[in-house]
N, C-alpha and C positions, 0 to 999 in steps of 0.2 A: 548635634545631629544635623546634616544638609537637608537640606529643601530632596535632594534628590533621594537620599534616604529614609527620611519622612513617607517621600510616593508610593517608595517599594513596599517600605515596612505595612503604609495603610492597604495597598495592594494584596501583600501578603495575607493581611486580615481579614480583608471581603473574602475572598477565597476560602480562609478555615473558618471564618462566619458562615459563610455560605450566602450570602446578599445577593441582593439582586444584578449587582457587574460580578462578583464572583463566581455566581450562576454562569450570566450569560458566559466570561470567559471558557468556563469549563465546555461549557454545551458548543461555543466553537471547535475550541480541540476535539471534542468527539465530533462532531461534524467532520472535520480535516481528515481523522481515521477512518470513518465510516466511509468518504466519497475514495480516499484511496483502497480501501480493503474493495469498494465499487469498480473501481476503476481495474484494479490487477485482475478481478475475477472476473470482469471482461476480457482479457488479455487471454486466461487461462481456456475461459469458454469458447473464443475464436481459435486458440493456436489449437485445443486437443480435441472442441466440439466440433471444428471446421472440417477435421481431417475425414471424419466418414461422409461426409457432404464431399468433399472432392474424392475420395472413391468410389461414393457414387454418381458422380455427375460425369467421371473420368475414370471412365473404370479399368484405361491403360496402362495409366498412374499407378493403381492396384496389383498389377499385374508384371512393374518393375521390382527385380531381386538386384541385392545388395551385398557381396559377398556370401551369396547363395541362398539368401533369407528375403522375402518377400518385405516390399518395401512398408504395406499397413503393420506388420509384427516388426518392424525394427523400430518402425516411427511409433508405434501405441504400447511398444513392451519393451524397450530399451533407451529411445530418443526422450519419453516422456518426463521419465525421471529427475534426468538431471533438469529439463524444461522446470517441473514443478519446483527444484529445486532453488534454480536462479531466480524462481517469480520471488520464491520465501525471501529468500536474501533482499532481493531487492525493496520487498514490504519491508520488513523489519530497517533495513537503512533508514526509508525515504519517514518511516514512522518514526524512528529514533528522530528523523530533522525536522519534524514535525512539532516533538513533543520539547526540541530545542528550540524552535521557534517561539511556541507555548513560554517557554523559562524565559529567554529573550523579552518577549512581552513584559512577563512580570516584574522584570530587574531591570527595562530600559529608564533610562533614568530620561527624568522631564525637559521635552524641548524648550 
């Protein structure tokens, strides 16, 4: 067995020990999920909390129709949707490379 494989394997065991770098490792990755799950539901909160704040600070805006549909019911009952939708996708991506990252960690073999 390598020196490099030695690392991982003892890596691997802090981890299903549960030790105290096996800890901290972990307790990073969920920090990384937690500040993104933070960070997108800021995203969500500006683009679908923002918008009754701009109809009402502009209530012109409000008052634009959109193939005959007022532009607050197309933007809160039809635009939204797909919005929440690309937020999910893009968590789940930016999570998934996260949680690559995470594996990356545990299997880079030693400088």
């Amino acid at each position: 067995m390598s020196r490099r494989d030695d690392r991982a394997e003892r890596t691997r065991t802090e981890l299903a020990q549960q030790t105290r770098i096996g800890e901290a490792l972990v307790r990073g990755l969920v920090r990384a999920q937690l500040a993104l799950a933070l960070r997108l539901s800021v995203v969500v909160l500006v683009g679908l909390g923002g918008l009754p704040w701009l109809f009402a600070i502009a209530p012109s805006v409000g008052r634009i129709t959109v193939f005959g549909v007022n532009l607050p019911w197309l933007l809160l009952g039809v635009v939204s949707f797909p919005f929440l939708v690309a937020v999910g996708w893009a968590y789940v991506r930016l999570a998934e490379r996260n949680e690559q990252d995470f594996t990356d960690l545990v299997h880079r073999p030693e400088s």
